[in-house]
C-alpha positions as CSV (number, residue, x, y, z in Angstrom):
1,X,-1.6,84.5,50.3
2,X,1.0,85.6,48.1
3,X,3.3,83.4,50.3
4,X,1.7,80.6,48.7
5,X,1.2,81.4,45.0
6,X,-1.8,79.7,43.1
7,X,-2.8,77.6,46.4
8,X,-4.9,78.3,48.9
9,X,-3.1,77.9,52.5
10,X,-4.7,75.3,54.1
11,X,-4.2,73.2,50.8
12,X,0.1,74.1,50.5
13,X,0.3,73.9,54.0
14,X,-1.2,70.2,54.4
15,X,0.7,69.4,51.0
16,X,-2.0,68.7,49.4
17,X,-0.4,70.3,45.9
18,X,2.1,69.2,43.5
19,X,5.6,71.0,43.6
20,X,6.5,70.2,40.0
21,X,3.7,72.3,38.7
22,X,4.3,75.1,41.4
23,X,5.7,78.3,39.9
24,X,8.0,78.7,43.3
25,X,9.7,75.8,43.4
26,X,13.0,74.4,41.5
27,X,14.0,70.8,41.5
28,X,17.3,71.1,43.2
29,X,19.2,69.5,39.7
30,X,17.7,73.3,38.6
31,X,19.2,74.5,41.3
32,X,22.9,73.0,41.2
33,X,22.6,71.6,44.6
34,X,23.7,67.7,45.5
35,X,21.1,65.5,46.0
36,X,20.8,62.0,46.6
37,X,18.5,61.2,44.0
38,X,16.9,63.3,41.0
39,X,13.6,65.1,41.0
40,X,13.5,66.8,44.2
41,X,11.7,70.0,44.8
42,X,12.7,73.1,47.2
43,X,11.2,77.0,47.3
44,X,13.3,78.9,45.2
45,X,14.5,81.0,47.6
46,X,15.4,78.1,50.3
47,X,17.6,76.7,47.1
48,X,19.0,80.1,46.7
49,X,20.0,80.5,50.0
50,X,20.9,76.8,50.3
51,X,23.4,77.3,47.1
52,X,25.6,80.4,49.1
53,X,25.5,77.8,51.9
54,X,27.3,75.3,50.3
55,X,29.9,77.6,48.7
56,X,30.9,78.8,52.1
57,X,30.9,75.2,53.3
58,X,33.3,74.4,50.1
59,X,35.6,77.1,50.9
60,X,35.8,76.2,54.7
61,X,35.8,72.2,54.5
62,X,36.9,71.6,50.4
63,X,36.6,67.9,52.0
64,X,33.7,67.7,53.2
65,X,30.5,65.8,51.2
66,X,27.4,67.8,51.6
67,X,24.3,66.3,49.7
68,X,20.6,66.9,50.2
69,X,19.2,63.3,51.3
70,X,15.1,64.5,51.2
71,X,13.5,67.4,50.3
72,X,9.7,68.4,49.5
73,X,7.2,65.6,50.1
74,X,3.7,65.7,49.8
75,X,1.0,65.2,51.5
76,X,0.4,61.9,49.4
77,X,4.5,61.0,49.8
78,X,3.9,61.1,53.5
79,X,1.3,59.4,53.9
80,X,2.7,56.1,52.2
81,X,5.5,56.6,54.8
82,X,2.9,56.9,57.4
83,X,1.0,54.0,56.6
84,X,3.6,51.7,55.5
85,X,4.4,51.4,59.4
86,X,0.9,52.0,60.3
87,X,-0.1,48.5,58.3
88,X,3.3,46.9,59.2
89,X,5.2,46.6,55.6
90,X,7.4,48.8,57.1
91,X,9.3,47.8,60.4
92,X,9.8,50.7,63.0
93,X,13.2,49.9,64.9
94,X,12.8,46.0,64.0
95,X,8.8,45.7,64.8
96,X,5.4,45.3,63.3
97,X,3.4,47.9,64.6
98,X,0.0,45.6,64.1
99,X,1.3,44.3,67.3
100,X,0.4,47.3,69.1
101,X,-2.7,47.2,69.2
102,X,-3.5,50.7,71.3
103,X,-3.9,53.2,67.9
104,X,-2.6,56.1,70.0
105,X,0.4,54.4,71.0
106,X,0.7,53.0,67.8
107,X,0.6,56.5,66.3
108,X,3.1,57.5,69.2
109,X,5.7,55.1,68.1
110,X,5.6,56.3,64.6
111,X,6.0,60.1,65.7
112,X,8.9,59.2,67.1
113,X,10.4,60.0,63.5
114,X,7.8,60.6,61.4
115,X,5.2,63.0,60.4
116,X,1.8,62.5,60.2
117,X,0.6,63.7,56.3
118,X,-0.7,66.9,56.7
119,X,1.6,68.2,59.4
120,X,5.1,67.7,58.1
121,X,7.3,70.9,57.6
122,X,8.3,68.8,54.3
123,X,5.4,69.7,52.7
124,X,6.7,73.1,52.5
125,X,9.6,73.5,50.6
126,X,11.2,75.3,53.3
127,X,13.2,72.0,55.4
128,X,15.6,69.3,53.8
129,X,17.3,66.1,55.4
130,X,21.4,66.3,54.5
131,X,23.7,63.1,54.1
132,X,22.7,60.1,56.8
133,X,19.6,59.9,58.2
134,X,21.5,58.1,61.4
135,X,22.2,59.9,64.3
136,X,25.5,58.0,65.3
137,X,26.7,59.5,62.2
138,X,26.6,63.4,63.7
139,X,28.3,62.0,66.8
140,X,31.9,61.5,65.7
141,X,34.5,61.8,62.4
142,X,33.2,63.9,59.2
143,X,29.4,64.2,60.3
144,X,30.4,65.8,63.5
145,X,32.2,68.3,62.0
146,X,29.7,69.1,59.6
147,X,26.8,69.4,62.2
148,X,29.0,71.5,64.3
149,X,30.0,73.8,61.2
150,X,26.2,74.2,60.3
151,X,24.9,75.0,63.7
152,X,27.8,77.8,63.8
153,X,27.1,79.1,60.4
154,X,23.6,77.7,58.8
155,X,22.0,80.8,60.5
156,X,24.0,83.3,58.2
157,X,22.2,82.1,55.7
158,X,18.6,82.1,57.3
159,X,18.4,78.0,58.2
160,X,17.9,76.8,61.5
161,X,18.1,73.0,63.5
162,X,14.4,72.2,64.0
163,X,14.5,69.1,66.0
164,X,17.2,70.1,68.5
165,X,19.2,67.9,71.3
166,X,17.4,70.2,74.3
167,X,13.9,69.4,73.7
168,X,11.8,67.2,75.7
169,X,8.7,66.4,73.7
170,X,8.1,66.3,70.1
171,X,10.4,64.1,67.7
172,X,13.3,62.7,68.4
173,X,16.1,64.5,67.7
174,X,17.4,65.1,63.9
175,X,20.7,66.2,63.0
176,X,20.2,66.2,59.4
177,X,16.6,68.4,59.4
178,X,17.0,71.9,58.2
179,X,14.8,74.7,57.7
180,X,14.8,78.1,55.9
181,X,13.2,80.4,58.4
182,X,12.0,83.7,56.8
183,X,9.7,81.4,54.9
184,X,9.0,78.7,57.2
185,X,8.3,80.6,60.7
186,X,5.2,82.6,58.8
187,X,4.3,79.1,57.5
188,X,4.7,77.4,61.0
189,X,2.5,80.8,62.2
190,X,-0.5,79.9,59.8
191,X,-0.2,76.4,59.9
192,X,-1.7,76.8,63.5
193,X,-4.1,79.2,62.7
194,X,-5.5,77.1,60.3
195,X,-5.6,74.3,62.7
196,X,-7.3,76.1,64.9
197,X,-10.3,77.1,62.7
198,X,-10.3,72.8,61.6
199,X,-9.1,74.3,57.9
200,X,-6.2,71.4,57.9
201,X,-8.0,68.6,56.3
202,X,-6.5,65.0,56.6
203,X,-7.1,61.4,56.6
204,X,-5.4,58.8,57.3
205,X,-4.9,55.4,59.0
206,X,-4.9,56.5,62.6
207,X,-5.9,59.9,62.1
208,X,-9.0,59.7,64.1
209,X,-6.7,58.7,66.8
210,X,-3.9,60.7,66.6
211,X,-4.5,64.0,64.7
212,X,-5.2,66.0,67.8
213,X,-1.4,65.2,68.5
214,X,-0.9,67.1,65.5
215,X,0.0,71.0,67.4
216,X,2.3,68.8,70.3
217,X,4.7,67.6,67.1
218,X,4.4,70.6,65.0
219,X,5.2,73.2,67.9
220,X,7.9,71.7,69.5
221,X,11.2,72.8,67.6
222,X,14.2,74.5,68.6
223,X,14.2,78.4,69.6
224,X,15.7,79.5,66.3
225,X,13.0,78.1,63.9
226,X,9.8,79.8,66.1
């Protein structure tokens, strides 16, 4: 419990809590870390740790731009993700999903990159999305060199890659998704437990269909974050 402050478990780990009013978490202008927008929310300690990171990256790569793209969302932030492809006012790779008509392929399509709300590691504060949100970008020039800089060094500092290259179920992978493991791997760890008992709670469009795909997406991650 004390991992999780005023909140019961099942309620932090579904999101269902507000990070502003949460005594263990900083917005990340608090914090003096770059962020694409203001009013974004880590843990403390994942900022913390996330600060030394970025002064090593400085001192190795002064050129290189390191800013944090997303941070803590929850579990209402993802579900207007969710269901702005679910209802089609937002395309998914140049489609209306209304035209799939199968809800579990439907739901499929959308977990190709995104969570459903109430399983996202985003909820949290542990994992952040850095600079482009395209994987082309981590392929060549600066964002190669970054990616490769952070899979040889992020561990130092406790983060690992949680949607690897090497995986063959799960989300696609992510480049830019990072997690601080002494925190998140007892989360992940409870997380299931609590699915297992039916103490996640949820509901959204689809869920009926698709929440029992819920342990599939959450479990498959790289080695280093279990």
């Amino acid at each position: 419990q004390e991992l999780y402050g005023p909140i019961a478990p099942s309620q932090y780990l579904s999101g269902q809590f507000n990070p502003a009013t949460h005594p263990d978490f900083v917005t990340l202008e608090q914090a003096g870390i770059p962020s694409g927008r203001a009013g974004m929310y880590l843990r403390k300690e994942t900022a913390e740790a996330l600060k030394k990171l970025i002064y090593r990256l400085k001192k190795d790569h002064p050129e290189l731009k390191f800013w944090v793209q997303s941070a803590t969302r929850n579990f209402y932030s993802q579900k207007g993700i969710w269901e702005a492809k679910w209802n089609g006012q937002r395309q998914v790779n140049g489609k209306d999903l209304r035209t799939i008509k199968d809800p579990l392929t439907r739901a499929r399509t959308i977990l190709e990159y995104s969570s459903m709300p109430g399983t996202s590691r985003h909820h949290w504060g542990t994992d952040f999305d850095i600079n482009s949100l395209n994987p082309a970008h981590y392929k060549s020039g600066t964002g190669k060199i970054l990616y490769e800089w952070m899979l040889a060094n992020a561990p130092d500092f406790g983060f690992c890659l949680v949607y690897t290259e090497d995986r063959t179920a799960g989300y696609h992978w992510e480049p830019w998704h990072w997690s601080y493991r002494p925190l998140s791997a007892p989360m992940l760890h409870d997380w299931n437990q609590l699915y297992k008992a039916g103490k996640i709670h949820t509901s959204f469009s689809g869920s009926d269909a698709a929440f029992h795909l819920a342990p599939e997406y959450v479990n498959t991650i790289g080695a280093a974050c279990k």
